[in-house]
N, C-alpha and C positions, 0 to 999 in steps of 0.2 A: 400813407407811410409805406416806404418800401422796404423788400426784405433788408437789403444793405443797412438802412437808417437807423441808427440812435434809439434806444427808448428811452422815451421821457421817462425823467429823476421820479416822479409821482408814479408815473405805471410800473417802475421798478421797484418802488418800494413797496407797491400794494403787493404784486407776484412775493416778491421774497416773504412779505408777512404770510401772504396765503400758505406758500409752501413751508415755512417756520409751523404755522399752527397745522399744517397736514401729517408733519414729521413729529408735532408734540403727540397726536392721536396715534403712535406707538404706544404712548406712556401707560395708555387710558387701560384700565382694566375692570372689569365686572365678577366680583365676587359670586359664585354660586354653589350653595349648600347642597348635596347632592343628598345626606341624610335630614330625613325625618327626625322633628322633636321631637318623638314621642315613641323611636324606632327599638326596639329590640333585637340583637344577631347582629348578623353581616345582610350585606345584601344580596340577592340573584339578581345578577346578571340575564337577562331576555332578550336575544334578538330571534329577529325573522326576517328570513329572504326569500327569493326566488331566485334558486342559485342557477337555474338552467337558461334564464333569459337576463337575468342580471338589470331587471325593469326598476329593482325596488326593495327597499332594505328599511327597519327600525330597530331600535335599539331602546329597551324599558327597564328600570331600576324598580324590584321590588323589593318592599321592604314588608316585616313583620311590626306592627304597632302594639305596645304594650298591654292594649282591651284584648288583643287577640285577632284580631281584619288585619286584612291585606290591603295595601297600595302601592299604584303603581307609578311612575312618575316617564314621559315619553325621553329621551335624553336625544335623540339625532331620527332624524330621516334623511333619504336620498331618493330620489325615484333617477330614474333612467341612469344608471349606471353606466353603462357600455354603450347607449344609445347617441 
């Protein structure tokens, strides 16, 4: 097949389907609960970097549970930053 040529009716419908179901996976979305069942208060907010080289970053959600303990739950990491 050359650049110039045609594409077959079949090969063009499969691409459009592809690209139709690539564009429906905008739609898609993932609920996630950041609080604890069983949470008492607000949360803290926890990060930690290394702001002088910029290697590496996380970001932790604590939360107070109503026995009285602590949890923490990881919410993002990055490493190499600026790298």
């Amino acid at each position: 097949m050359a650049l110039a040529d045609e594409v077959p009716p079949e090969v063009r419908r499969k691409w459009i389907a592809l690209f139709e179901e690539i564009n429906a996976l905008n739609n898609v979305k993932f609920e996630r609960c950041l609080t604890m069942p069983n949470a008492t208060g607000d949360p803290t907010l926890v990060v930690f970097c290394d702001s002088r080289l910029a290697f590496g970053a996380c970001a932790y959600m604590k939360w107070k549970l109503s026995e009285g303990s602590l949890v923490r739950d990881l919410l993002l990491q990055k490493q190499e930053l600026l790298h």
